[in-house]
mmCIF file of the N, C-alpha and C atoms, coordinates in Angstrom:
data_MODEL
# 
_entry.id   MODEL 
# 
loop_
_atom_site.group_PDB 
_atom_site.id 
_atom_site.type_symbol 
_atom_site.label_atom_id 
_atom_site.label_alt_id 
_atom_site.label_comp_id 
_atom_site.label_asym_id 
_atom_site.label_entity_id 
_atom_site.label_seq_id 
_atom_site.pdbx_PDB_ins_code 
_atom_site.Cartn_x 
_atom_site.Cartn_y 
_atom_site.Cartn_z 
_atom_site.occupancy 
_atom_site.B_iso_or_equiv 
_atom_site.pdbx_formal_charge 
_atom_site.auth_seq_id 
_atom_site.auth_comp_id 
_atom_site.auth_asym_id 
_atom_site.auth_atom_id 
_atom_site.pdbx_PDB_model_num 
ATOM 1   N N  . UNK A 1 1  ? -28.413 -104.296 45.977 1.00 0.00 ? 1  UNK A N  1 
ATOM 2   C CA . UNK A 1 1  ? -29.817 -104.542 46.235 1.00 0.00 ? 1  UNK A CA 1 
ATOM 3   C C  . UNK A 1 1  ? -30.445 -105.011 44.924 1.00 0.00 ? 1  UNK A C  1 
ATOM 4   N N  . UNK A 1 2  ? -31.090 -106.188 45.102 1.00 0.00 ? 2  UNK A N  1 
ATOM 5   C CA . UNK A 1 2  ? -32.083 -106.530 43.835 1.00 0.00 ? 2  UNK A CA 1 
ATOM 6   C C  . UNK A 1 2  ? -33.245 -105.673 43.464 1.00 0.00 ? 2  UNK A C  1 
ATOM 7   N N  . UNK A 1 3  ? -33.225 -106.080 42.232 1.00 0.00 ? 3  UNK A N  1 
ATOM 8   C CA . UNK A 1 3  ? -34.566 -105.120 41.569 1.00 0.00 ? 3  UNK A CA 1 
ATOM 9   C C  . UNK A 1 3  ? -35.631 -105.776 42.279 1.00 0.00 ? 3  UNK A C  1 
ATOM 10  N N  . UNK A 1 4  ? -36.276 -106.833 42.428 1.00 0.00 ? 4  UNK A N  1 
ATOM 11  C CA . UNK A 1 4  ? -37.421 -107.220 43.596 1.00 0.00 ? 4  UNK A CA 1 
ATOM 12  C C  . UNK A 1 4  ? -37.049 -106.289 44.888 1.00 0.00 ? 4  UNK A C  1 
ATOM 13  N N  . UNK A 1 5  ? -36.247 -106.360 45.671 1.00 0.00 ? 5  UNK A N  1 
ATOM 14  C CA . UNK A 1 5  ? -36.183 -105.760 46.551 1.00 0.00 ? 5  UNK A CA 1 
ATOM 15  C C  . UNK A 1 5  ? -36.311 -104.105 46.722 1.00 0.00 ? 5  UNK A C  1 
ATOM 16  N N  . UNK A 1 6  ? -35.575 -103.595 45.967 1.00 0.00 ? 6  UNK A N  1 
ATOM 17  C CA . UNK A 1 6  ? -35.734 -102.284 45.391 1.00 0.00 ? 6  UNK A CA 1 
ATOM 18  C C  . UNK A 1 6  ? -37.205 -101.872 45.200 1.00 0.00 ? 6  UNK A C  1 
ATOM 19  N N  . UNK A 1 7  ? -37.943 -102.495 44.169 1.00 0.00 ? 7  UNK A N  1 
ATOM 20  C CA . UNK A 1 7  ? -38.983 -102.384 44.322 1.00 0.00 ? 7  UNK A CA 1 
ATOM 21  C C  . UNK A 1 7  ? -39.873 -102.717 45.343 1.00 0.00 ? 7  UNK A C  1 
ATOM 22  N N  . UNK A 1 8  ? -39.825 -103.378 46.348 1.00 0.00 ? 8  UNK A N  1 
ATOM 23  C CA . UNK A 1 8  ? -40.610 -104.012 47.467 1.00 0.00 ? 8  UNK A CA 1 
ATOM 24  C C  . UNK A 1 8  ? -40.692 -102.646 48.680 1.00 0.00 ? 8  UNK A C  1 
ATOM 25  N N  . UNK A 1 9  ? -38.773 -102.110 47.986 1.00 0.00 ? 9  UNK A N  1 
ATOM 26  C CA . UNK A 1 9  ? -38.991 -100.942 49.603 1.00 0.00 ? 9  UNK A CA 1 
ATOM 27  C C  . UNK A 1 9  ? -39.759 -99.638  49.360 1.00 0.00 ? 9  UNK A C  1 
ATOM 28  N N  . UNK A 1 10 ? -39.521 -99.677  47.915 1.00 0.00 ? 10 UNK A N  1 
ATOM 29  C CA . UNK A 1 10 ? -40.354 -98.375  47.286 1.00 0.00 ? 10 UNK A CA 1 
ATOM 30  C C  . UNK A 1 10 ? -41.696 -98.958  47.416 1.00 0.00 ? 10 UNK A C  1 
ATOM 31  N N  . UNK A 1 11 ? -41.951 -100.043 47.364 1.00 0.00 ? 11 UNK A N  1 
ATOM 32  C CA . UNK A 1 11 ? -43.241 -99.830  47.408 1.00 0.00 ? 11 UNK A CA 1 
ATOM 33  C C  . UNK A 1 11 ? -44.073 -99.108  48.879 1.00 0.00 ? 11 UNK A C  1 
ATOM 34  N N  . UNK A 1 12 ? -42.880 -100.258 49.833 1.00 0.00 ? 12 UNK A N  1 
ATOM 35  C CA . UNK A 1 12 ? -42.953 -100.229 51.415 1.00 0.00 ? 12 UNK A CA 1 
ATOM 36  C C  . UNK A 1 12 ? -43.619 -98.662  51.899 1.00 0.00 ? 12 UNK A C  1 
ATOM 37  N N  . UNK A 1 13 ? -42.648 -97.829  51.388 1.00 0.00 ? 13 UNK A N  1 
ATOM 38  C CA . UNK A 1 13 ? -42.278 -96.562  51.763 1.00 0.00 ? 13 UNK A CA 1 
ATOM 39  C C  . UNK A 1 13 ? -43.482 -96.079  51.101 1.00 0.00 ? 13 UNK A C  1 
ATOM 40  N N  . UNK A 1 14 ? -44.274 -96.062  50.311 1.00 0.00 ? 14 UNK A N  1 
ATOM 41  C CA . UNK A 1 14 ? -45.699 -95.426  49.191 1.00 0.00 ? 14 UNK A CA 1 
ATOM 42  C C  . UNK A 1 14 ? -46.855 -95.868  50.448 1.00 0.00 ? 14 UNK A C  1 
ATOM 43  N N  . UNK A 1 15 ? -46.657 -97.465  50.505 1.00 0.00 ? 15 UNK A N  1 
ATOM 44  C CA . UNK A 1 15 ? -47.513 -97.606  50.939 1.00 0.00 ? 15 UNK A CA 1 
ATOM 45  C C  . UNK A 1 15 ? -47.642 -96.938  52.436 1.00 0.00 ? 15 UNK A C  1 
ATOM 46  N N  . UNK A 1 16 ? -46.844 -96.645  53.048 1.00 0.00 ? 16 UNK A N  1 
ATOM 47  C CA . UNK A 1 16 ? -46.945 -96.057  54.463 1.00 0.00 ? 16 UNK A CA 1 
ATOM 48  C C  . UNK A 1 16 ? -47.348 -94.686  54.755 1.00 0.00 ? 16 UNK A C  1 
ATOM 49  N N  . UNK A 1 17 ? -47.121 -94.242  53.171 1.00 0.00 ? 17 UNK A N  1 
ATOM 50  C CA . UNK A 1 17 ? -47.153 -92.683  52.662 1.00 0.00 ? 17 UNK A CA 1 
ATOM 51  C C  . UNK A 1 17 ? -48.643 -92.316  52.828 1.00 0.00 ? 17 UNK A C  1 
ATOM 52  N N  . UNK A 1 18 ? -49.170 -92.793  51.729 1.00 0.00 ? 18 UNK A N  1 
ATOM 53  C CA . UNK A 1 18 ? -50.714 -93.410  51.509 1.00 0.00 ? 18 UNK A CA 1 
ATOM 54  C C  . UNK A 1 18 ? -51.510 -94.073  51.646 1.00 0.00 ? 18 UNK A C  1 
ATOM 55  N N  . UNK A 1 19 ? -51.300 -94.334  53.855 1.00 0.00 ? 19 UNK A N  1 
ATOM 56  C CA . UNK A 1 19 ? -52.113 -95.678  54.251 1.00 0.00 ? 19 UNK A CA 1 
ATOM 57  C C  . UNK A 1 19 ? -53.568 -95.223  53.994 1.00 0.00 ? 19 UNK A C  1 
ATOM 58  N N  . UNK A 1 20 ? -53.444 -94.050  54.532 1.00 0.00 ? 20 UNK A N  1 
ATOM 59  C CA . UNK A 1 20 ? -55.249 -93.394  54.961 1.00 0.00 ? 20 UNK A CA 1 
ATOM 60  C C  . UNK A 1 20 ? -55.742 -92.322  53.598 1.00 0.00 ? 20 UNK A C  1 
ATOM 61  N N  . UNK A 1 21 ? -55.280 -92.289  52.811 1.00 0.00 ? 21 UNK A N  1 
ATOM 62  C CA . UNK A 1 21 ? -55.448 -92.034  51.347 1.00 0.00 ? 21 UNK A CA 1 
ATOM 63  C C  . UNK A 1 21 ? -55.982 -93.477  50.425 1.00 0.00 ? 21 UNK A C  1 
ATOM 64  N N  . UNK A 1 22 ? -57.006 -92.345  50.103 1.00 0.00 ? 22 UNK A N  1 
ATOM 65  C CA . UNK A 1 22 ? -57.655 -93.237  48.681 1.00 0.00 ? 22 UNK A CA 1 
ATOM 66  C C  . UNK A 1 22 ? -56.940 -93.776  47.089 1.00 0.00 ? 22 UNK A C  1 
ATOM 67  N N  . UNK A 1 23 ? -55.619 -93.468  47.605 1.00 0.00 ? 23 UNK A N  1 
ATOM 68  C CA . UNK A 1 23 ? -54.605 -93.838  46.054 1.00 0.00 ? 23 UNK A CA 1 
ATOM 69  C C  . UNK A 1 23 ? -54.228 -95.260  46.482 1.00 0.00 ? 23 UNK A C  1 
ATOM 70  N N  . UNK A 1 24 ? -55.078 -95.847  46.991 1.00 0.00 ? 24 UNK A N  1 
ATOM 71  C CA . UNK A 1 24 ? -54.434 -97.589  46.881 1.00 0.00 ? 24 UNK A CA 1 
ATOM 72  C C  . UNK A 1 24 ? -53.696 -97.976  45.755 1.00 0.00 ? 24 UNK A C  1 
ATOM 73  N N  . UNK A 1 25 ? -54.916 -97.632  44.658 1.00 0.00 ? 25 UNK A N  1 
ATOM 74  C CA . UNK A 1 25 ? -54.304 -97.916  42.883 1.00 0.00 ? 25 UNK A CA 1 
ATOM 75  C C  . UNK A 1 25 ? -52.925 -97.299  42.419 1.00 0.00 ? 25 UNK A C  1 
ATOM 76  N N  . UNK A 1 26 ? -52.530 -96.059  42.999 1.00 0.00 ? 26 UNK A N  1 
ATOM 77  C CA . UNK A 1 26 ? -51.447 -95.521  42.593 1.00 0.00 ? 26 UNK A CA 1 
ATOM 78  C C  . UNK A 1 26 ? -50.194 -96.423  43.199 1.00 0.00 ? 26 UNK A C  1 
ATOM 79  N N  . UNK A 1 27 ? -50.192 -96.699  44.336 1.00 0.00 ? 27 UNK A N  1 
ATOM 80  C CA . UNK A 1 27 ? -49.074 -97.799  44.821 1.00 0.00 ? 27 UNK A CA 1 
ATOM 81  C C  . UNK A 1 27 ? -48.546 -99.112  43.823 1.00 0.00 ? 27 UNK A C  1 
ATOM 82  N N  . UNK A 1 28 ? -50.179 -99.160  43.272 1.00 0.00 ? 28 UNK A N  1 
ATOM 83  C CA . UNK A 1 28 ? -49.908 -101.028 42.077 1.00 0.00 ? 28 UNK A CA 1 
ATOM 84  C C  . UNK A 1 28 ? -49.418 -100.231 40.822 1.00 0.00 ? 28 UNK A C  1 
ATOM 85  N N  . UNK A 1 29 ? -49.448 -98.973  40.459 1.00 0.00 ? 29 UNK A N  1 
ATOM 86  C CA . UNK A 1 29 ? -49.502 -98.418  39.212 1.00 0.00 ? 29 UNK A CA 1 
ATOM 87  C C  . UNK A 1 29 ? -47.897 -98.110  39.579 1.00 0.00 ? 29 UNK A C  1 
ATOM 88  N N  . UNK A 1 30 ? -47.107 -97.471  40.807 1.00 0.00 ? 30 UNK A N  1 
ATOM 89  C CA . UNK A 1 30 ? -45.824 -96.788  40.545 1.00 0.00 ? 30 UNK A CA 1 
ATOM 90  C C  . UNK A 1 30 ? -45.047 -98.234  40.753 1.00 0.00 ? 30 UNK A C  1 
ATOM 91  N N  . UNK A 1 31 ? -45.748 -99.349  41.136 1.00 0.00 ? 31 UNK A N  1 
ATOM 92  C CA . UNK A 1 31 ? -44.838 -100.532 41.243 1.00 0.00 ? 31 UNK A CA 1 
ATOM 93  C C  . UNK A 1 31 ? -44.825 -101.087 40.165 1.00 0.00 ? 31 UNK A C  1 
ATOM 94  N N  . UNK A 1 32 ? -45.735 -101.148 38.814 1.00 0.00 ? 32 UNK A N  1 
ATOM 95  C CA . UNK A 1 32 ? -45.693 -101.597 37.798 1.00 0.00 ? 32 UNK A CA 1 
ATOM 96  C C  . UNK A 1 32 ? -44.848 -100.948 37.303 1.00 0.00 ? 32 UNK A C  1 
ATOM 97  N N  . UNK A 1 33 ? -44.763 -99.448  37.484 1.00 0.00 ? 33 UNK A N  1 
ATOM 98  C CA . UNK A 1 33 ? -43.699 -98.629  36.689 1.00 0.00 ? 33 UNK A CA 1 
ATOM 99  C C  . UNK A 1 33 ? -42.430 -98.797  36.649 1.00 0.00 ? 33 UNK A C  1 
ATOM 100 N N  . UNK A 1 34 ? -42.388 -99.484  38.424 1.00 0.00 ? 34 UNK A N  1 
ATOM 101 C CA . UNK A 1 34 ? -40.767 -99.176  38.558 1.00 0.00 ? 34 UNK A CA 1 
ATOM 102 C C  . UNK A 1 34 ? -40.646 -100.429 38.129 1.00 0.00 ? 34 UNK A C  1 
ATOM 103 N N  . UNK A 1 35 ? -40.930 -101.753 37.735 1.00 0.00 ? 35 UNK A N  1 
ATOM 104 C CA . UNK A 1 35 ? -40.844 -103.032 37.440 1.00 0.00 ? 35 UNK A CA 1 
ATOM 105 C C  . UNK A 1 35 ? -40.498 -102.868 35.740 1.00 0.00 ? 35 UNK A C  1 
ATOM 106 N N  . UNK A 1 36 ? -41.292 -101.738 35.389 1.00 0.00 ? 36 UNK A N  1 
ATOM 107 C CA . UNK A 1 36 ? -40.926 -101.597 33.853 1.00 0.00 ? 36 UNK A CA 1 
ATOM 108 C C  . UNK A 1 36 ? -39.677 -101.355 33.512 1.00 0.00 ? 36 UNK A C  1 
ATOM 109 N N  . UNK A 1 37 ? -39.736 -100.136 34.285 1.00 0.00 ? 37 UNK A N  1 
ATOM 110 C CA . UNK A 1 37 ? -38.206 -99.230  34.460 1.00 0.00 ? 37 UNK A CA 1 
ATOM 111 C C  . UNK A 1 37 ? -37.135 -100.018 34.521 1.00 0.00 ? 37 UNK A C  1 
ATOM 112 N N  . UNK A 1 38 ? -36.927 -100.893 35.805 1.00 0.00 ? 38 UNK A N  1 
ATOM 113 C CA . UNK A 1 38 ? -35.964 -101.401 36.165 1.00 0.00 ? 38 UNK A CA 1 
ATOM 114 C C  . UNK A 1 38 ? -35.774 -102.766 34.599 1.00 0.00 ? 38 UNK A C  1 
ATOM 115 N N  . UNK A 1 39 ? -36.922 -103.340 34.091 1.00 0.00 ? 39 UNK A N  1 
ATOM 116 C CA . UNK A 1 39 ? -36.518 -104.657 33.493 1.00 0.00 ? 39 UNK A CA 1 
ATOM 117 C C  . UNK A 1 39 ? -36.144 -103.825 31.910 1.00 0.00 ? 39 UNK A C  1 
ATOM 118 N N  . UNK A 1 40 ? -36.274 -102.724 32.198 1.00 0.00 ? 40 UNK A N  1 
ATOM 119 C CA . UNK A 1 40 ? -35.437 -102.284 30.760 1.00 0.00 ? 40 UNK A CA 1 
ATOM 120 C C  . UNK A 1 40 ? -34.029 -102.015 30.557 1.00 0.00 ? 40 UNK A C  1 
ATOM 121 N N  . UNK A 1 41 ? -33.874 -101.277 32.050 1.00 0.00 ? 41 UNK A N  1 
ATOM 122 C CA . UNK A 1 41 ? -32.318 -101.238 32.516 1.00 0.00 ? 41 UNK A CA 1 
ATOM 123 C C  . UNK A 1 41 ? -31.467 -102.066 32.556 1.00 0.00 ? 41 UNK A C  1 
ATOM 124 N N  . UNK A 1 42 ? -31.705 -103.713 32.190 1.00 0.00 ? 42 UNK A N  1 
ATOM 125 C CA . UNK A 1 42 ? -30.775 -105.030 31.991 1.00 0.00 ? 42 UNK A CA 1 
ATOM 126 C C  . UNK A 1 42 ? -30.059 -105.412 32.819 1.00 0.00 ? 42 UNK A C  1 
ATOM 127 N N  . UNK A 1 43 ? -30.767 -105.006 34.184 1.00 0.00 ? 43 UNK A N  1 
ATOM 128 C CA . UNK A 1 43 ? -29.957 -105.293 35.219 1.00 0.00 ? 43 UNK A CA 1 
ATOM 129 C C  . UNK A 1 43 ? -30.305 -106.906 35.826 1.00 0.00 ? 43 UNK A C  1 
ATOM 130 N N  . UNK A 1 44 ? -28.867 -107.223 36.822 1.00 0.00 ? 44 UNK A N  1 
ATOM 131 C CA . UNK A 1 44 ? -29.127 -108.831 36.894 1.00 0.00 ? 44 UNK A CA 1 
ATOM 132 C C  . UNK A 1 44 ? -29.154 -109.002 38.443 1.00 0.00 ? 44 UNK A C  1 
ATOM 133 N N  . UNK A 1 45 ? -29.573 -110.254 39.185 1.00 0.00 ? 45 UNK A N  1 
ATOM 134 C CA . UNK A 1 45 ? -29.514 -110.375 40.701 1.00 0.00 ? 45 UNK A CA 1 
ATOM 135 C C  . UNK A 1 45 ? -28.664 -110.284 40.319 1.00 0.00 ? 45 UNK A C  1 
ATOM 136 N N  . UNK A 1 46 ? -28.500 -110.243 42.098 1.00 0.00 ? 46 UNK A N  1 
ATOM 137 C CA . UNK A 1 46 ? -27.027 -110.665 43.252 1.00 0.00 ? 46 UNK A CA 1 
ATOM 138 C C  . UNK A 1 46 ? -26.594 -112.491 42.647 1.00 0.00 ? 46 UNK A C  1 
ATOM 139 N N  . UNK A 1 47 ? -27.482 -112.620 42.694 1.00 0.00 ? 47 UNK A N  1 
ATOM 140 C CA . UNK A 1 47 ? -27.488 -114.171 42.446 1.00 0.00 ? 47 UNK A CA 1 
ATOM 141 C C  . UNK A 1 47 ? -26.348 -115.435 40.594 1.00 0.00 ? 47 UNK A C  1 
ATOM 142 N N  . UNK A 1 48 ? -27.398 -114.005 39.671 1.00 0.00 ? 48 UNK A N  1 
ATOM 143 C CA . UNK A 1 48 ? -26.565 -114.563 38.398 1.00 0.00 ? 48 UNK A CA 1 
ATOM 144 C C  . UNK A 1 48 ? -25.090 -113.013 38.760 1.00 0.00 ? 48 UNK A C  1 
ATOM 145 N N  . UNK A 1 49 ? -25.109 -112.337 39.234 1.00 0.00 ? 49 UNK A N  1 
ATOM 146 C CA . UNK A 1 49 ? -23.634 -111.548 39.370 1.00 0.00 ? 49 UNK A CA 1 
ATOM 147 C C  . UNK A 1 49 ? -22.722 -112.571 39.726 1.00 0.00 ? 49 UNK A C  1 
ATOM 148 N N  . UNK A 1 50 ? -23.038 -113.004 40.806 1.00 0.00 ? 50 UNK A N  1 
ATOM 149 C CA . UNK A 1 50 ? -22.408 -113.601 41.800 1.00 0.00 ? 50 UNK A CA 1 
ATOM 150 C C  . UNK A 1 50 ? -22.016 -115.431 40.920 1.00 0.00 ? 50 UNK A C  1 
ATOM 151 N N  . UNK A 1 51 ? -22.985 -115.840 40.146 1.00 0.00 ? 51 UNK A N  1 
ATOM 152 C CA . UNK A 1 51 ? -22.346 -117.014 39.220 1.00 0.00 ? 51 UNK A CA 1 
ATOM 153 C C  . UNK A 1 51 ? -21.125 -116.696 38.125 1.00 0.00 ? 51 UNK A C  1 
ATOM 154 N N  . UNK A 1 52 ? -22.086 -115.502 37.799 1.00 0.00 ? 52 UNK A N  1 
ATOM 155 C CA . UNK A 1 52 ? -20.825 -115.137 36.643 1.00 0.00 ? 52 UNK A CA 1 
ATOM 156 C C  . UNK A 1 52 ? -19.400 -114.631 37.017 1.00 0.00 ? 52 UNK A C  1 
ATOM 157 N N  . UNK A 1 53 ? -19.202 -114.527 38.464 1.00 0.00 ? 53 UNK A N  1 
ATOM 158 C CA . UNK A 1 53 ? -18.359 -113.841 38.949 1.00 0.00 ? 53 UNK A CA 1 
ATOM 159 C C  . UNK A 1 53 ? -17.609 -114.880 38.860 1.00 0.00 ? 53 UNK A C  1 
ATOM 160 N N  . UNK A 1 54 ? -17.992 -116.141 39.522 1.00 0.00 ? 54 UNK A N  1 
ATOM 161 C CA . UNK A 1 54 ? -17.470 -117.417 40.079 1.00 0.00 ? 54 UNK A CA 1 
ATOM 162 C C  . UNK A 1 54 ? -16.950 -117.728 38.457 1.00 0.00 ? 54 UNK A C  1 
ATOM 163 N N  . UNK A 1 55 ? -17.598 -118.075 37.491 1.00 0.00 ? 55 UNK A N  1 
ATOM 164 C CA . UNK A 1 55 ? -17.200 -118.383 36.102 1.00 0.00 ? 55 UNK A CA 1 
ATOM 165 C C  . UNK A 1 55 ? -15.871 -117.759 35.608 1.00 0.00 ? 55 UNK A C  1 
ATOM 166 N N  . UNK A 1 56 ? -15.844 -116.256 36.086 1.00 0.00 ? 56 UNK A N  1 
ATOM 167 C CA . UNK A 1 56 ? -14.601 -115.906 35.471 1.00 0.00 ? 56 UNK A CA 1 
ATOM 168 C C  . UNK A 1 56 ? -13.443 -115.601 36.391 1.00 0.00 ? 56 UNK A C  1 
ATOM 169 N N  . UNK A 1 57 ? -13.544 -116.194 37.433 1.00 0.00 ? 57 UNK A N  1 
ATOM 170 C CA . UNK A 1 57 ? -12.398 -116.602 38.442 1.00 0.00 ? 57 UNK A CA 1 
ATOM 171 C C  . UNK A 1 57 ? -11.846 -118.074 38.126 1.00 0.00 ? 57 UNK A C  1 
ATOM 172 N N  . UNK A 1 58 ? -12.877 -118.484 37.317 1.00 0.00 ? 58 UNK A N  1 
ATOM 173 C CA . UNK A 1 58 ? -12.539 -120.405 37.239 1.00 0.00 ? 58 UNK A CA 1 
ATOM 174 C C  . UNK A 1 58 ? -11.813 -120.010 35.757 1.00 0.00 ? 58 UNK A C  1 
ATOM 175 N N  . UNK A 1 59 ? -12.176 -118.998 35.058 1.00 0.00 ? 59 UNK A N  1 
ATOM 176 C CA . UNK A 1 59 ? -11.582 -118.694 33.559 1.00 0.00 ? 59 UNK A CA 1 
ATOM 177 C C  . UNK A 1 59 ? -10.493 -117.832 33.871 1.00 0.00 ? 59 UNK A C  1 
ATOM 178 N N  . UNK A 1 60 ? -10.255 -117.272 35.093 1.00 0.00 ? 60 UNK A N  1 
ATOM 179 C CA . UNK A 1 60 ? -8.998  -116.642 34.661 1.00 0.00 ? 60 UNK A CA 1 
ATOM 180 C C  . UNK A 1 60 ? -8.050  -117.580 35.408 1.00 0.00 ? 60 UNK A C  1 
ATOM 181 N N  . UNK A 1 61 ? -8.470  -118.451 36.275 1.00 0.00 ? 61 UNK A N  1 
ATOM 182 C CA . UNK A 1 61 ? -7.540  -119.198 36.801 1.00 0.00 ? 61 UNK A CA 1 
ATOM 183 C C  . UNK A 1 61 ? -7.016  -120.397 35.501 1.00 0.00 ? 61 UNK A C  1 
ATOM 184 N N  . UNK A 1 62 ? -7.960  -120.722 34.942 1.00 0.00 ? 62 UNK A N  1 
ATOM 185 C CA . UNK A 1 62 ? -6.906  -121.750 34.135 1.00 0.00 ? 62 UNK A CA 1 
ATOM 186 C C  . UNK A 1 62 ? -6.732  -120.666 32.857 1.00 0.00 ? 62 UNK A C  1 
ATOM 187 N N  . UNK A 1 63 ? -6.645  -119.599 32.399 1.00 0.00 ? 63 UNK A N  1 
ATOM 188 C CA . UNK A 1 63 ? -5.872  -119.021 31.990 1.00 0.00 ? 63 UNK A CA 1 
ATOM 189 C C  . UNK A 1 63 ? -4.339  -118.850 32.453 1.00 0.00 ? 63 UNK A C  1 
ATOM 190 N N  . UNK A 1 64 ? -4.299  -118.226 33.613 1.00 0.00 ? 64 UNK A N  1 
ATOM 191 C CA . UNK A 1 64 ? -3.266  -118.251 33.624 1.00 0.00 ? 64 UNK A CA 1 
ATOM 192 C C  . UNK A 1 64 ? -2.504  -119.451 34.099 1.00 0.00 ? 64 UNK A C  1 
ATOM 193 N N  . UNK A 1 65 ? -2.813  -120.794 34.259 1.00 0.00 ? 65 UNK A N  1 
ATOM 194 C CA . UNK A 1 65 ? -2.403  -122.018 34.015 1.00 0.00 ? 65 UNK A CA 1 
ATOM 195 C C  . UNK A 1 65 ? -1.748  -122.541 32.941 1.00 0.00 ? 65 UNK A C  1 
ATOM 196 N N  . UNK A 1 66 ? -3.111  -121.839 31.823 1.00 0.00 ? 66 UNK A N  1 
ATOM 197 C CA . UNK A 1 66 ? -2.153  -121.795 30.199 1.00 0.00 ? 66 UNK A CA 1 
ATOM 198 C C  . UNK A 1 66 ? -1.147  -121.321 30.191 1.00 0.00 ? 66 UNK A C  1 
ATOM 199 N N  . UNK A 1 67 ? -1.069  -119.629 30.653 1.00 0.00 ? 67 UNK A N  1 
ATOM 200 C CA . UNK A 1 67 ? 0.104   -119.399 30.257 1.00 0.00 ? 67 UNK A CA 1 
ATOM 201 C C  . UNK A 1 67 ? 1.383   -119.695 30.782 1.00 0.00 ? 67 UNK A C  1 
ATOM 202 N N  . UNK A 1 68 ? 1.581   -120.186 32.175 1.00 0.00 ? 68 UNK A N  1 
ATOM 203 C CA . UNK A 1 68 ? 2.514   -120.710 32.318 1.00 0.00 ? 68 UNK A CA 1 
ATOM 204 C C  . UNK A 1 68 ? 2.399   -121.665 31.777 1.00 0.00 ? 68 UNK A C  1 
ATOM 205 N N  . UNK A 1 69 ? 2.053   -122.519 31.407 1.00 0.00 ? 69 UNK A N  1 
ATOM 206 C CA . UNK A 1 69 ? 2.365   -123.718 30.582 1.00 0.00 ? 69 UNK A CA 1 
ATOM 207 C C  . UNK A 1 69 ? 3.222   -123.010 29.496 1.00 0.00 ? 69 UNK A C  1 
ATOM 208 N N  . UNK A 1 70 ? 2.402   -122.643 28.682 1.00 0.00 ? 70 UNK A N  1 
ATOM 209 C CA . UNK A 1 70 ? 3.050   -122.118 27.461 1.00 0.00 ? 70 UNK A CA 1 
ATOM 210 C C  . UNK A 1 70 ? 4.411   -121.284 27.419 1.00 0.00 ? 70 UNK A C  1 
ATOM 211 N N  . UNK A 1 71 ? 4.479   -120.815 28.373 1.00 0.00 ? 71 UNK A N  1 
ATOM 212 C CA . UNK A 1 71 ? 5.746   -120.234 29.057 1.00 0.00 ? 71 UNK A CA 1 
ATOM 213 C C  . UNK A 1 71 ? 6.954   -121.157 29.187 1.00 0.00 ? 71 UNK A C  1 
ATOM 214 N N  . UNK A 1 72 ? 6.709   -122.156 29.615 1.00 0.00 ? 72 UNK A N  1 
ATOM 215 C CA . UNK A 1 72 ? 7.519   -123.590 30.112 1.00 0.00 ? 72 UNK A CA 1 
ATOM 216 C C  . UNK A 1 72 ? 7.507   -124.015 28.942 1.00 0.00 ? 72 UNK A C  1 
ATOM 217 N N  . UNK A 1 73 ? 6.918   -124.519 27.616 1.00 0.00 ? 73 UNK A N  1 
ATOM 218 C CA . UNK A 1 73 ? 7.342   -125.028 26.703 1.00 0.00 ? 73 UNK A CA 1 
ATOM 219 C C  . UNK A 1 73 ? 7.938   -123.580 25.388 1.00 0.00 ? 73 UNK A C  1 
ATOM 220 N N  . UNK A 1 74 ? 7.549   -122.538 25.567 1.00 0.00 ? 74 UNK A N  1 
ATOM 221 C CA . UNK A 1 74 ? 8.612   -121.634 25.064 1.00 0.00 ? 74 UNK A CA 1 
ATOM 222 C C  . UNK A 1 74 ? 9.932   -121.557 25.206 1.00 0.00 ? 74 UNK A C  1 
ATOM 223 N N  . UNK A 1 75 ? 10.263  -121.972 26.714 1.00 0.00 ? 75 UNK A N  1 
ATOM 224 C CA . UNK A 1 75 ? 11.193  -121.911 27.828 1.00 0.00 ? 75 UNK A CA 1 
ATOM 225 C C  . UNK A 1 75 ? 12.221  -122.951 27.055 1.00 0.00 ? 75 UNK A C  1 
ATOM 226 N N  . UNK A 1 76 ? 11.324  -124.319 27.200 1.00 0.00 ? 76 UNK A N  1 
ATOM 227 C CA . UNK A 1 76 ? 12.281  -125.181 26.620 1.00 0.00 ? 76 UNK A CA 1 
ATOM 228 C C  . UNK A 1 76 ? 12.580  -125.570 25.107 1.00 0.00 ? 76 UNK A C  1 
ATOM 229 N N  . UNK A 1 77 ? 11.513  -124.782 24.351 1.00 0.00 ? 77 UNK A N  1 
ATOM 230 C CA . UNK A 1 77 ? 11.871  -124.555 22.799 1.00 0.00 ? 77 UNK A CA 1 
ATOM 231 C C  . UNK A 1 77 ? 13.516  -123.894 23.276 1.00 0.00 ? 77 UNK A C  1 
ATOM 232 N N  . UNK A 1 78 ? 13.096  -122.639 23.368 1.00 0.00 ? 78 UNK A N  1 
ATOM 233 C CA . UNK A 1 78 ? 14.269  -121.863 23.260 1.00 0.00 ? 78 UNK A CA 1 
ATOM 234 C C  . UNK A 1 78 ? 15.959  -122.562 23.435 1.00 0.00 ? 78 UNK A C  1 
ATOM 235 N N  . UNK A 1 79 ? 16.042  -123.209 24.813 1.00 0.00 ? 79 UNK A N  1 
ATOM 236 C CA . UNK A 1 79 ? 17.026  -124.175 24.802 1.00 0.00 ? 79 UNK A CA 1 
ATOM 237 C C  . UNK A 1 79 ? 17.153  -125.002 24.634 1.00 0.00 ? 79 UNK A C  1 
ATOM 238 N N  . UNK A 1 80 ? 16.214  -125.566 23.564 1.00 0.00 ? 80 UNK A N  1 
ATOM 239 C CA . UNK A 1 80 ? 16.682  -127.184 23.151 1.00 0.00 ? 80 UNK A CA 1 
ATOM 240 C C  . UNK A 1 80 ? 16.982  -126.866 21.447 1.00 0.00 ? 80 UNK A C  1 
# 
């Protein structure tokens, strides 16, 4: 779950808490909080997870491309 979202359900859930209550302000105040909270925690979407994921599937795939390569010309050092 994203931190927007996360925050959207907490808010969801406050606000349903405190429809007929006079703490309107407290709903914008615990959503600022948790917006603080969360952007200190260094957390990332679904979205850049999900790129960087893709990045190091494309890096480990031609890794290990290298190393068989390098394998194959070890291969034929050795017997030539």
């Amino acid at each position: 779950m994203n931190r927007s979202k996360l925050v959207d359900e907490v808010g969801e859930r406050l606000r349903q808490v405190l429809e007929a209550s006079p703490a309107k302000d407290l709903e914008r105040n615990v959503r600022a909080v948790l917006s603080g909270v969360f952007s200190r925690l260094d957390l990332v979407t679904r979205e850049e997870f999900d790129v960087q994921r893709e990045v190091l599937l494309r890096t480990r795939e031609r890794l290990n491309e290298l190393e068989r390569k390098l394998a194959e010309i070890e291969r034929r050092n050795a017997a030539g």
